[in-house]
N, C-alpha and C positions, 0 to 999 in steps of 0.2 A: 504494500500500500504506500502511497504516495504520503510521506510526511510534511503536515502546513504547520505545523508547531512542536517545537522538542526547548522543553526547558529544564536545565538539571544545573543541582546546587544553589536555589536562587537563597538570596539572604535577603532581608529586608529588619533594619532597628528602627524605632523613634524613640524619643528621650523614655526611657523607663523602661521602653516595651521589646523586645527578641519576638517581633511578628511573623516573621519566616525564615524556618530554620532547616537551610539544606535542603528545599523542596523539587521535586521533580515532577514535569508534567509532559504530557506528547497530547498528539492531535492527528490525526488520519484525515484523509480525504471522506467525505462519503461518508463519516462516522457521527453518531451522538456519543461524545465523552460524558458522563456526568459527572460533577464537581462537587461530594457530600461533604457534610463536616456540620457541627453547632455554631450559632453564631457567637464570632469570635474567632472560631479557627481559621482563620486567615486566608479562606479563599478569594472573596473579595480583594484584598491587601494583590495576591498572586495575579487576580485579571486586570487588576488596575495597573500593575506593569506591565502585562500584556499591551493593553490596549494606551499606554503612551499617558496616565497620569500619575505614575508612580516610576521613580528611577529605583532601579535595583542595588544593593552592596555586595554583592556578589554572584555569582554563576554564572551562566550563559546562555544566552536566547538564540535559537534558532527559527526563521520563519519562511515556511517556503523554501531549505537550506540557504537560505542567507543569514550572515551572522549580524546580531544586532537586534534589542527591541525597541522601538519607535520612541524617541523622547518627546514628545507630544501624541495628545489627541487626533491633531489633524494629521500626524504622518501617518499614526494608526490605522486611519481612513484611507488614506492616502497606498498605503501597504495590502489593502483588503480587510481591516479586521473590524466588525461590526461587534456593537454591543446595546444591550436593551436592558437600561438597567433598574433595578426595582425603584428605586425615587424617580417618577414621571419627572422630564426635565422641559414640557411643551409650556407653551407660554399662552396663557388663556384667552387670551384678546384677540389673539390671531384664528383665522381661517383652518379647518383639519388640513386643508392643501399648505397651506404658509408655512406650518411649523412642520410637514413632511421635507418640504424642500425648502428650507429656510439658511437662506446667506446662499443658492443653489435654485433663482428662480429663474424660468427662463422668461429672456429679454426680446423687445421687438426693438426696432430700430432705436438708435438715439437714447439708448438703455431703457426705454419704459418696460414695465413690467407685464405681462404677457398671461393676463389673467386665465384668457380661455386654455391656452397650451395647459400650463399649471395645474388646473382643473382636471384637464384630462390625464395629464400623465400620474397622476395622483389616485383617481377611477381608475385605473390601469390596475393601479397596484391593488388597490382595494378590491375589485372584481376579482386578482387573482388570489386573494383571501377571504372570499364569498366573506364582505364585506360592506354592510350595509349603512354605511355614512356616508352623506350628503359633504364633499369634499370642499364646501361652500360653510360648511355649520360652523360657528365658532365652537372652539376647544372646550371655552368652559361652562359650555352650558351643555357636555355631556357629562355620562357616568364616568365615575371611576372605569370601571368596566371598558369603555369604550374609548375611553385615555390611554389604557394600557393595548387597546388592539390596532390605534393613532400611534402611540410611541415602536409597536412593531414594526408597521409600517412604514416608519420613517427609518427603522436600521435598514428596512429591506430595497429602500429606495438608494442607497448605494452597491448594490448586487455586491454583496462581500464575499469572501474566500472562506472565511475563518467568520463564524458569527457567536458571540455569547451571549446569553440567553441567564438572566437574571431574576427569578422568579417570575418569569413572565406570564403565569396564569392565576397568578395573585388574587385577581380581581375577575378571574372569567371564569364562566357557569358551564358544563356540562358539555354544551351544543355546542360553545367556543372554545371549548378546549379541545374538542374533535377536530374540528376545523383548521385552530393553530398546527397540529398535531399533522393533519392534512398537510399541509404549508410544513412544516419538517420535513415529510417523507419527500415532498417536490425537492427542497434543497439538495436531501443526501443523495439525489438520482442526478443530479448536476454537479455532485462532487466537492459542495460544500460542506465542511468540517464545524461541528455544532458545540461548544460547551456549553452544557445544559444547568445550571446552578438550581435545586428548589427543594424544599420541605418538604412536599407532597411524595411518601414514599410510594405511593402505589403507581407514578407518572413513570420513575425507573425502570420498572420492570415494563412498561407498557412504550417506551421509546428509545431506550439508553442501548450502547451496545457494550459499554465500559465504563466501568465507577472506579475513581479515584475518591478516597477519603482520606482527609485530612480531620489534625484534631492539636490546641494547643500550635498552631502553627508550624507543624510539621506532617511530612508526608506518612501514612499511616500504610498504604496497601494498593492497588491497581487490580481490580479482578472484572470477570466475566459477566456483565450483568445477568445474560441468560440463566447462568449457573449457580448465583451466588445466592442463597436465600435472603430475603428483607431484612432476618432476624439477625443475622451476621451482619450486616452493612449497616444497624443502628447500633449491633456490641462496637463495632469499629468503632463509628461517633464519637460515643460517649465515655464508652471504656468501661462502661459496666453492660448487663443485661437491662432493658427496661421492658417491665413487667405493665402493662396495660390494658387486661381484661375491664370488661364493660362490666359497672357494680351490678348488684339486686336493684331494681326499682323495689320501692318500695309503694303502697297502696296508700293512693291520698285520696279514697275516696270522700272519707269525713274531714277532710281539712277545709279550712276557713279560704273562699276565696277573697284572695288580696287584691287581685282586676282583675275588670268585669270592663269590658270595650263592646258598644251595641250600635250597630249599625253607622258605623263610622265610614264616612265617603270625603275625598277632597276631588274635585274635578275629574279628569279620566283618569287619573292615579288609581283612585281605589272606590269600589264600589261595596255599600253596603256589610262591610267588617265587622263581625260579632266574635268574640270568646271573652275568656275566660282563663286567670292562669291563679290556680291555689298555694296557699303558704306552703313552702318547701318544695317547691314542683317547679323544673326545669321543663320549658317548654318552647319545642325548636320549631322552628319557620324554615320550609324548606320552599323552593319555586325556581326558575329560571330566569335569570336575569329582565328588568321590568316588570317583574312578578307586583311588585308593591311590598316586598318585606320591608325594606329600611322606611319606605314612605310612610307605610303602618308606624313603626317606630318614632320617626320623626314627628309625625302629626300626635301619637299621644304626646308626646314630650314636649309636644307645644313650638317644635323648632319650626315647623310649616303649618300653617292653619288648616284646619276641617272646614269643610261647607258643614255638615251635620253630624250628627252620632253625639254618644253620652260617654262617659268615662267615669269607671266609680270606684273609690280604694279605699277596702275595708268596708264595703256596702255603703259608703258616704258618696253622693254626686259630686263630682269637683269639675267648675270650669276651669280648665287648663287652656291657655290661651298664649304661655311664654314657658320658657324654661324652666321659668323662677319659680310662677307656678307651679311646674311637674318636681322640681327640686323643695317645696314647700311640702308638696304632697307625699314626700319621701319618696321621688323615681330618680334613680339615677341611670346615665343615656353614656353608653362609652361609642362612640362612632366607631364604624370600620375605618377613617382615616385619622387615625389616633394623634396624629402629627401636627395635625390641622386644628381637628376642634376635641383633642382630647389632652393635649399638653401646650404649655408653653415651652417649646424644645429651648429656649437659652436662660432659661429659669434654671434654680436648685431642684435637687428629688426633695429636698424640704418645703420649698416652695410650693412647686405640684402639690404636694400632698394636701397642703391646709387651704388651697386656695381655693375652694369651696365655703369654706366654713371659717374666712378670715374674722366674722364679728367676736368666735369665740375666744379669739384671741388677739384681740384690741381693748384696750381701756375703753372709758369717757371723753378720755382724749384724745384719744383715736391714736395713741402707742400702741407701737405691734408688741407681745410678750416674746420675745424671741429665744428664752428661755424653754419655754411651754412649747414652743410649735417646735424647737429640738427635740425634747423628752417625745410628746405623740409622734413626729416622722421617725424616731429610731424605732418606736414601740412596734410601730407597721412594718417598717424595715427589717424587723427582724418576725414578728409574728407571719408576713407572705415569704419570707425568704428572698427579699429583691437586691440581689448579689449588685450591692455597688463600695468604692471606698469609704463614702462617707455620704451622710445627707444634704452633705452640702457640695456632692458633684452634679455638675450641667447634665440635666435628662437627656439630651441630646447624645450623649456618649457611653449611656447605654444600652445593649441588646434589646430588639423588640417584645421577648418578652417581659425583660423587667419594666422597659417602656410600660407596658401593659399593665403591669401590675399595681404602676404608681397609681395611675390611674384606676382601678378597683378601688388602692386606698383612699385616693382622695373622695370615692362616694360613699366608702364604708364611714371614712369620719364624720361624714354628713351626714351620716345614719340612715342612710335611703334602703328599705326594706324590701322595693323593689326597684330590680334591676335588669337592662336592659343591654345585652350584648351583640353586636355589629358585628361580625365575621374577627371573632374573640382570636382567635392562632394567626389568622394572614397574615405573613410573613415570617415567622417564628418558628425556630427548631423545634428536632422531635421530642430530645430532651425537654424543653419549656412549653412543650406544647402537653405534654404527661404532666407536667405541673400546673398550669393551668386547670386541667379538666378535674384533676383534684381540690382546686381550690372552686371550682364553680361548686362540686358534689357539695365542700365543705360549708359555703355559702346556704347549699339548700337544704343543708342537716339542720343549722341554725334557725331553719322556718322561712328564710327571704324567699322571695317568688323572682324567677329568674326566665327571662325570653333570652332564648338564643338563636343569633339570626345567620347563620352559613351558607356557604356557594356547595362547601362539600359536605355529600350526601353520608359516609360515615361519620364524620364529626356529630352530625346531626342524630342520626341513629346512634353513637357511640353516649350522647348525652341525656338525651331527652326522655322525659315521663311519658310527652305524648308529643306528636309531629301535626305543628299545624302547613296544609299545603296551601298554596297559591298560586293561580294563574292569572294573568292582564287584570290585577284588580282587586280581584275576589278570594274571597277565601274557600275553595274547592272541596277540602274537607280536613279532618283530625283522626290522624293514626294514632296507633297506641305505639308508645317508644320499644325498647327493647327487640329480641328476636326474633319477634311475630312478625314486624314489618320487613318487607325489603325495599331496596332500592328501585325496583320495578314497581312497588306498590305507590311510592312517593312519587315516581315520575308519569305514571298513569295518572293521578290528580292533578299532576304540574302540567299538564296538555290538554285539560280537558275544562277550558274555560266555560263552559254553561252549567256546570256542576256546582251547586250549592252546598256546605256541610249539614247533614241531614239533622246535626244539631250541637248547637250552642255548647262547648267546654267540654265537647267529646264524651 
């Protein structure tokens, strides 16, 4: 096979930190590599000198046998080497076609800008990822979802050699990740060379053809994807076994429910939405992308308004109308884009933590007790396990799941009894992803009523009491969690939008 990339020995320090130590990596024509490890273990650190923003300390790049790897971005490009990386880097104001081919538009005479050309070569590309954006839309009045299938498209708008692939289904449902997946096998039949970076271990065995794991910034192992079990490839990881059976549900038939959502509609978003979610009962939201699960979300929470429906917590009516509201009413709302509206990434983990609940720790005279909000962010810091140096390191520089975590605490301080989870793991290793699903269980031993809102259909079966589905809207109907369901049972409701749930809290 044709070698596009051989790296061996690479070293890489920053002040404090031995990031990569002695690592080695290849690349075949025509192949998916996948690139495992927790985050931290320094594969990111390894593509980033790949692709020209990161200089190496030592070893040696091979690309295409040429010696040498790219000291810029643009030689990267310049060299063939694409990458699509998990932080969307599109600029919202702009056109899907603008920021596809942006600084790269083509010109008519006299350098004007050549809108129609643009347009079309941009549907071009789109079409050949049965891809259904208007190349005209602005950026930021889509989903996440369709940001991340914008930002593909714009690696694939330099036909690269060497393409890395950075959690790129982060944010894609099912139907899209067939598709993306589609758009791989196109590349590797044209002999383009794939490193596949993602969390999703069942994607591996369904496209990789070789798994490198890394761990601690060192190279760990090179093996066969075909051959290699799952259960080997996450001992690699982590360095231990992790043990991850799905608990007992347990029977809330008599439990108190905590909300009660009745005929809840906003515009075409969502039509006529009724359940119900009881004290200690985890309750997942499965559908396919424009289903209406986050919208459901957001309109209780007051972050988008309702045209109608009621909302009741603890059998009490509450108009919810702001967030402050939904946060008075004890609901706390973690987005699926955490970064955005669920931290202040250049703040303290101390900060995060109380910034909900800042009156409790202000005087009269509006002094902050900074005493007090140390004591409560260590208390959290150490009751979730959110592995950082100190509560007073920038959240920004930590892992997404501790990311994650701060944010739990800072609604647990609030005391919010029900809560509301956005695509809880995207992004987040396996390791952190087995601690999370422990602390949600934990959350609902304590009695809190917990929605859990996912792209993927085992997390959602892995967690839930009971699976509410949705299609364009509506709420289709409510499985029961655990082994009874399958993933064929959730996707028959997820397509069958004239289907009503036959009743109210399943």
């Amino acid at each position: 096979m044709t070698k596009l990339v051989e790296m061996t020995g690479i070293e890489k320090r920053f002040p404090g930190v031995h990031a990569l130590k002695n690592v080695q990596f290849d690349l075949n024509a025509g192949e998916v590599h996948a690139l495992m490890g927790e985050n931290g273990a320094g594969k990111s650190t390894l593509m980033k000198i790949l692709s020209g923003v990161y200089h190496r300390d030592g070893g040696t790049v091979r690309i295409a046998g040429f010696a040498g790897a790219p000291d810029t971005p643009r030689a990267a490009q310049d060299m063939g080497i694409g990458i699509i990386h998990q932080e969307l880097s599109l600029m919202n104001d702009l056109t899907a076609a603008q920021n596809v081919f942006i600084g790269r538009e083509p010109r008519r005479r006299f350098g004007r800008l050549d809108e129609k050309a643009l347009n079309a070569q941009t549907a071009e590309i789109f079409a050949s990822m049965h891809l259904d954006i208007d190349p005209r839309a602005r950026v930021g009045e889509q989903t996440i979802a369709r940001q991340q299938l914008i930002e593909i498209a714009k690696a694939l708008s330099y036909r690269p050699r060497v393409l890395i692939m950075d959690e790129p289904t982060a944010a894609l449902n099912d139907a899209e990740i067939a598709e993306l997946f589609a758009v791989i096998a196109r590349l590797k039949a044209d002999g383009v060379g794939i490193i596949y970076i993602s969390h999703k271990m069942d994607e591996i065995k369904r496209i990789a053809d070789r798994v490198t794991v890394m761990r601690d910034g060192a190279w760990i192992d090179t093996l066969d994807a075909a051959q290699t079990p799952l259960s080997k490839i996450i001992e690699l990881m982590v360095g231990r076994e992790v043990h991850d059976q799905p608990p007992q549900i347990p029977k809330l038939a008599q439990a108190e429910v905590a909300l009660a959502v009745r005929n809840l509609s906003r515009g075409r978003e969502l039509h006529d939405v009724s359940f119900d979610v009881k004290k200690g009962e985890i309750l997942g939201f499965a559908g396919l992308m424009g289903a209406g699960r986050t919208e459901v979300a957001r309109a209780i929470f007051g972050a988008d308004p309702r045209d109608s429906g009621e909302i009741f917590v603890h059998g009490a009516r509450c108009d919810i109308r702001t967030p402050a509201d939904a946060v008075g009413a004890g609901i706390g709302y973690l987005s699926e884009d955490r970064k955005h509206f669920g931290l202040a990434t250049d703040m303290t983990v101390r900060a995060n933590i109380a910034m909900a609940s800042l009156a409790r720790f202000t005087s009269r005279a509006g002094v902050l007790d900074e005493h007090a909000m140390r004591q409560t962010a260590q208390s959290y810091i150490t009751k979730l396990g959110i592995r950082t140096p100190s509560d007073q390191q920038d959240v920004r520089l930590l892992s997404g799941g501790n990311q994650q975590k701060v944010v739990i605490a800072k609604w647990l301080l609030r005391d919010c009894d029900i809560l509301i989870f956005d695509e809880p793991t995207r992004g987040i290793d396996v390791g952190a992803k087995s601690e999370i699903y422990r602390l949600l269980e934990e959350l609902a031993a304590q009695g809190r009523a917990i929605i859990v809102i996912s792209s993927e259909l085992p997390e959602v079966m892995r967690l839930s009491h009971r699976i509410a589905v949705m299609c364009e809207g509506r709420l289709t109907g409510i499985l029961p969690g655990g082994s009874t369901t399958t993933q064929e049972d959730i996707m028959e409701l997820a397509t069958q939008r004239d289907m009503q749930a036959a009743r109210v809290g399943g």
